[in-house]
N, C-alpha and C positions, 0 to 999 in steps of 0.2 A: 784228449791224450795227456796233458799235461796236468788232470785231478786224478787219472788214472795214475802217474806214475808220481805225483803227489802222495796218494794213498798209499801206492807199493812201498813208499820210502818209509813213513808215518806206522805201516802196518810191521814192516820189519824192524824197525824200533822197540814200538811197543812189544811186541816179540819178546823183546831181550829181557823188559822189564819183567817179566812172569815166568821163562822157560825153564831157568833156572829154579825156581823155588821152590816143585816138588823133589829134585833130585838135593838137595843140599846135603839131607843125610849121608846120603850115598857119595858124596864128593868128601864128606867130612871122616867116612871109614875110608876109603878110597886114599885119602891123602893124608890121612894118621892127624889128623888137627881137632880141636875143640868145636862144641856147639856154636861158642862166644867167638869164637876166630872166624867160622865157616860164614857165620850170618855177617859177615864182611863182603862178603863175596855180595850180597845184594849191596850193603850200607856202603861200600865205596863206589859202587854203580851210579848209586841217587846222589851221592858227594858232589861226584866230577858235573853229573848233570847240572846239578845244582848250579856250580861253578861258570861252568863252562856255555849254558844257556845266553847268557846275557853276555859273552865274551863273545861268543860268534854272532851275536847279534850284532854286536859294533863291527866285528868284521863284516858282515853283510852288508851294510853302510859303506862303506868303504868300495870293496871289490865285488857287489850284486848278491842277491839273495841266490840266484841260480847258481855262481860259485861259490859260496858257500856251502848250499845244499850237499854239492858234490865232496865239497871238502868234510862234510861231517859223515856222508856214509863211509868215505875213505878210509876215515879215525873207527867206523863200528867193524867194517870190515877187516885193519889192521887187527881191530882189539882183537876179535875173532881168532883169524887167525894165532896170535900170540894163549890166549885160554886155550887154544883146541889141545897143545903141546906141552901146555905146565907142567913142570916137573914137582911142582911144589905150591901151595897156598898162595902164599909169597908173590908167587910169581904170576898166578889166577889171577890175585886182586890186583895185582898193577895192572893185567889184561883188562878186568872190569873197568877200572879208570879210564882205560883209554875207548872203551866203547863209549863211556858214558859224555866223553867228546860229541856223541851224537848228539846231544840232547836238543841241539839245536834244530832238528829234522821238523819237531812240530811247530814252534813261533815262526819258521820261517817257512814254510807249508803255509800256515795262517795269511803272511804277508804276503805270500804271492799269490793265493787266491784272490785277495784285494786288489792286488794290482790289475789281476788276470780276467775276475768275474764282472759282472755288472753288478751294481746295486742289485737290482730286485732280484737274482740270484742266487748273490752272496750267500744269507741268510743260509739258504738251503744246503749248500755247497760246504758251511762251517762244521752244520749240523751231521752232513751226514759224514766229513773227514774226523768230527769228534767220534760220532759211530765207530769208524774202522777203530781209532786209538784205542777206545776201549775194547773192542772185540779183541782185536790182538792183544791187550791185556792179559782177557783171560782167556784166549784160545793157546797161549805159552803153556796153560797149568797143564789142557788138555793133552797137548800133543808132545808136553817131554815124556808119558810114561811109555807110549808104542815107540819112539825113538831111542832112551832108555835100552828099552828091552826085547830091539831086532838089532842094534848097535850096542853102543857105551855112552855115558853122559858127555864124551867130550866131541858125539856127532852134533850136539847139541851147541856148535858152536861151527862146526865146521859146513852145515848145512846154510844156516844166516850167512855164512862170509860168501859161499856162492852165490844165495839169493843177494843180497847187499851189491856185491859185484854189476853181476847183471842191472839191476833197478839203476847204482853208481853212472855205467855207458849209455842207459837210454836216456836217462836223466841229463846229459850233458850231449844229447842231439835233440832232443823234444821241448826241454820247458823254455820257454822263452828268454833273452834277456833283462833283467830287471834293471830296472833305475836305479840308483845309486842319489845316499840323501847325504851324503858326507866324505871328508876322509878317512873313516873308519879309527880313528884313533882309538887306544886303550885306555883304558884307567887303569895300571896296575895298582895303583896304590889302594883302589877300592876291590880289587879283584883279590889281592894279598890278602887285605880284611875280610871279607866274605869267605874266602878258604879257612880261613885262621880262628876265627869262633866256629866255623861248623865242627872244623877237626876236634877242638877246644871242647866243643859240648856234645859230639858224638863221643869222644873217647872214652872220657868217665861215665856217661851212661852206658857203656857195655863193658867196662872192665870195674864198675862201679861197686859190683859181688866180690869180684876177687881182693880188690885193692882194701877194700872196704868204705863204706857210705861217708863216714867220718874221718876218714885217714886225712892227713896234709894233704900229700900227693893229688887225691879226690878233690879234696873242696879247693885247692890253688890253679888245678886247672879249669874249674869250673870259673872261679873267678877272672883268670885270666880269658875266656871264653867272654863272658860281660862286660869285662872292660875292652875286649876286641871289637865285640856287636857294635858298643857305644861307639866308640870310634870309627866302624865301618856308615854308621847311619850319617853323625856328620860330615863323614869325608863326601858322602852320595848329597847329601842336599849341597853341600859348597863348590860341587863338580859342575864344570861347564858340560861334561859330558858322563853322565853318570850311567853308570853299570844299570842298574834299575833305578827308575825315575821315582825320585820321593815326593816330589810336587802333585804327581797326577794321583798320587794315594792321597790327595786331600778331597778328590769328588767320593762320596758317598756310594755311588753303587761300584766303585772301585776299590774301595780299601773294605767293603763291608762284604763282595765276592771272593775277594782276595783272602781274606779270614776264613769264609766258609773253605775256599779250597786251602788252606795250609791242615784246617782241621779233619777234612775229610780224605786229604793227601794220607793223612797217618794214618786214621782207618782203613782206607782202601790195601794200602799195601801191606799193614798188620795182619788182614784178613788173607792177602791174596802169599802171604810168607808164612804164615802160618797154619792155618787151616788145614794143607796139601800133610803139615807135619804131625799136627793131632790126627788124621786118618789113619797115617801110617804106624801110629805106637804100637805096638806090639798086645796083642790081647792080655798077654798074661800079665800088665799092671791094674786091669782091673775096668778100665776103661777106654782103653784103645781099641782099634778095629782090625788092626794089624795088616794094613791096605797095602799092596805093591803102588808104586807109582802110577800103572798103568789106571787100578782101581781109583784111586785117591783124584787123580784126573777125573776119570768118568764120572764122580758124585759130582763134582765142581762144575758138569755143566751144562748144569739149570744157568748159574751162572753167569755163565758168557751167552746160550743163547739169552736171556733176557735181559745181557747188556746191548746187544746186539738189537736185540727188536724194540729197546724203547729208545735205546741211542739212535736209533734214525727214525721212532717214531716223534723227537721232541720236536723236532723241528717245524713239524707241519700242527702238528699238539699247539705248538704257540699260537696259532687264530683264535682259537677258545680256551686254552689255560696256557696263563700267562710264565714267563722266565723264572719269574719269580715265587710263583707257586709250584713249579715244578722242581725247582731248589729246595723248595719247602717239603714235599711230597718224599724229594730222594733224601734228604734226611732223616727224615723220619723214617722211612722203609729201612735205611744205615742201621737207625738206632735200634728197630726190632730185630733186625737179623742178627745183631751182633748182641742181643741182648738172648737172643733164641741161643746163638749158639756154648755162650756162656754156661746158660742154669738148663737147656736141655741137648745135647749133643749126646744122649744113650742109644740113638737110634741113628741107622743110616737117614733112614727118610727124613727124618728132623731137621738134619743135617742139611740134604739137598735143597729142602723147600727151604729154610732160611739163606743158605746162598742163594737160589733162585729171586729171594725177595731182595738181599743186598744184590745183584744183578741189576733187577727193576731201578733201586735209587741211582747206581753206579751211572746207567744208559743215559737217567733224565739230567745229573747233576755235571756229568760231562757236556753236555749240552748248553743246555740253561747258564752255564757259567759261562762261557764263550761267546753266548749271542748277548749276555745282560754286560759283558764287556764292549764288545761291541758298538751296543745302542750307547754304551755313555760316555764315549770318548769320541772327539772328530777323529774324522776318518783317515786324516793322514798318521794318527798314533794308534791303531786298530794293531798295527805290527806289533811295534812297543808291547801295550798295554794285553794284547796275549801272551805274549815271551814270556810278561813278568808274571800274569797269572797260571802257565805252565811253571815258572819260574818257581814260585813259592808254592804251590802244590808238589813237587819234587821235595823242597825243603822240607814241610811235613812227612813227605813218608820216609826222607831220614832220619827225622828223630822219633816217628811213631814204630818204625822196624827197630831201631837201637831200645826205646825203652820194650816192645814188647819182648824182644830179646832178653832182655835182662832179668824182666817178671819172670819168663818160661822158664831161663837156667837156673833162677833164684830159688827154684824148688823143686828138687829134685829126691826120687825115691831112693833106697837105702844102693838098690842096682845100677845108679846110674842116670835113669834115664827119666824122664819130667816126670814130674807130678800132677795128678788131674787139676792139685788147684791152682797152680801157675796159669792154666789156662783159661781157668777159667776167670780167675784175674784179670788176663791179660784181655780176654774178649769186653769186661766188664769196665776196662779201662777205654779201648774200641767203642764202646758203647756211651761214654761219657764224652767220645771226641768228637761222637754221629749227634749227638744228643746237642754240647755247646754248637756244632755250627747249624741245627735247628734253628737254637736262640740267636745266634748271627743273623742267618736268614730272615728274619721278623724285620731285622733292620734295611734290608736290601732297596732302597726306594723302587717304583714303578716308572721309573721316565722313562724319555728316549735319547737318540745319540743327543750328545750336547750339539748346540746350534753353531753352525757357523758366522761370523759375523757378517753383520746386515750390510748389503750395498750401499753406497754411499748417492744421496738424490741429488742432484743437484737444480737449482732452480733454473726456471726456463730464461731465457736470455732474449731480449730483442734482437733483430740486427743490426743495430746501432752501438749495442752491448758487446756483440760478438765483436 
């Protein structure tokens, strides 16, 4: 009962991350606003996540992972609630912020599985809750276009706040109480910094076109973004209690997993924000498909099933291909798919079978990266050390949605409306992020969890000694 309503919470989550993304368009005539404005609507979602991950983590410490849990669908279902009703943009993306208050739903899912499962289990139990998060991923693309278009886009928010609800009250009779590993104290002062360069180097990479690349404005916020980050990194290593742990990015299959998912963070949600929006262009530029939402769903999903069927086939995958080679494998499938859809997306079916293939990587790399955290951290930081790698995977797909944003609106037809080579840029940029955490992944060592430290012997004693 309690991985059941584990997953319920994890699957409504992920949900959020993808439901919105084929209807964008349709929110963007709907509410009179810009391409560059509307793609907020995802990039303040990943912000708050971003933020907010590692904040309700300390709270979880403090007052239990179980109330937390509940405290974080509370925040998806307010958000909910508040988007279903937006009068304005404006007011949408503040709603997205506050869903993205959930983000906590998965690192603390993680730790109470740990608390909850046995060792020889576990494993399986990571494996197959990574499975759900990606299915819901990209079962969001599939199922806004029939919601969509038996309702309006904004059931698309008021359906989640019932489900959320419901998962919310079983969830606070069924999961168990969790232990508690502290006072939950905050850092704001590192929570301040962490908001304050994301904002910093989201902003000017989406208003980057308009402002222009060279402007003051441009390069003084950028700068003040670097000197925020700098700031943000030693405030974490000098923290008694730091937002994300800078110490434990010194083991090796930690800071070198933690890379691949910042790089594949960006790809994954480049693909899964954009894609839905190349289907849908309009025939008459020449290369669009001119797809309803409902259609543009349907091609997407090869997709999700074959996130679905490798995401719960990695786990048992690892007796004979290892963590590490399965990071390996879903990189490279990244790189081809996003390389396919770049130089040939003339065809529907091209189309499908390269998402089908980025699907394949998505399922293994969801995985693999969670059990090769796992193995290399002791087991009382298993909590931790997924947050953070949820943590900065979030982080990349905000700055991989903000730049392919920028590519797509940066080129635009005489009408208005993109230009094929924006995208194909942007996929080919996709392709360079699948491609570097390739070469990351070479560096992943093969060990296992770190050891705990050895008993201590003591020598035998006479009884004269005693």
């Amino acid at each position: 009962m309690t991985f059941a309503v584990l997953a319920a919470a994890a699957a409504a989550f992920s949900l959020m991350q993808s439901l919105v993304t084929p209807v964008l368009p349709t929110i963007q005539q709907d509410l009179h606003t810009s391409t560059a404005t509307v793609t907020w609507v995802l990039t303040a979602w990943l912000l708050a996540a971003s933020v907010a991950t590692p904040l309700m983590g300390r709270i979880a410490d403090g007052i239990g992972k179980d109330r937390t849990l509940i405290v974080a669908l509370a925040a998806i279902a307010a958000g909910c609630l508040v988007a279903a009703v937006a009068p304005s943009i404006g007011v949408l993306i503040g709603a997205r912020v506050l869903q993205g208050l959930g983000g906590a739903v998965f690192p603390i899912s993680f730790g109470i599985l740990r608390d909850e499962f046995p060792p020889a289990r576990l494993a399986s139990a990571l494996g197959v809750l990574s499975a759900v998060i990606a299915t819901g991923s990209g079962l969001g693309i599939v199922l806004a276009g029939p919601i969509v278009g038996v309702l309006d886009w904004r059931w698309l928010f008021w359906i989640p706040m019932a489900v959320v609800t419901v998962v919310a009250v079983v969830a606070w009779r069924v999961v168990p109480v969790s232990p508690r590993h502290g006072d939950g104290r905050i850092n704001w002062l590192s929570a301040t910094l962490l908001a304050g360069w994301l904002v910093a180097l989201l902003l000017p990479l989406s208003m980057g076109r308009s402002w222009g690349w060279s402007s003051p404005r441009t390069l003084a916020i950028f700068a003040v973004a670097l000197v925020l980050a700098a700031a943000w990194f030693v405030a974490e290593l000098r923290a008694r209690e730091p937002l994300i742990d800078m110490r434990m990015m010194r083991l090796p299959s930690v800071w070198t997993t933690n890379l691949v998912a910042l790089l594949f963070g960006a790809a994954m949600f480049g693909v899964f924000a954009f894609l839905p929006q190349l289907l849908q262009v309009p025939a008459s530029t020449g290369y669009g498909f001119g797809m309803s939402v409902t259609g543009a769903g349907l091609l997407m999903l090869p997709l999700m099933v074959a996130m679905a069927v490798f995401g719960s086939l990695s786990g048992p995958l690892a007796r004979w291909v290892s963590n590490k080679a399965q990071l390996l494998w879903g990189s490279a499938m990244g790189t081809t798919a996003c390389l396919s859809l770049a130089l040939a997306h003339s065809q529907k079916w091209a189309v499908a079978v390269a998402a089908g293939v980025f699907g394949i990587g998505l399922g293994l790399i969801y995985s693999s990266m969670i059990n090769l955290i796992v193995q290399s951290v002791p087991a009382h930081q298993t909590g931790a050390a997924s947050g953070m790698n949820t943590n900065i995977r979030t982080i990349g797909a905000a700055v991989g949605t903000a730049v392919v944003s920028t590519v797509v609106t940066g080129h635009l037809q005489p009408s208005g409306l993109p230009a094929e080579s924006g995208y194909t840029m942007a996929f080919l940029l996709l392709a360079v992020a699948s491609a570097a955490a390739f070469a990351v992944a070479l560096l992943v060592p093969s060990g296992r969890r770190a050891p705990a430290p050895a008993p201590v012997t003591l020598p035998e004693l006479s009884p004269v000694e005693v």
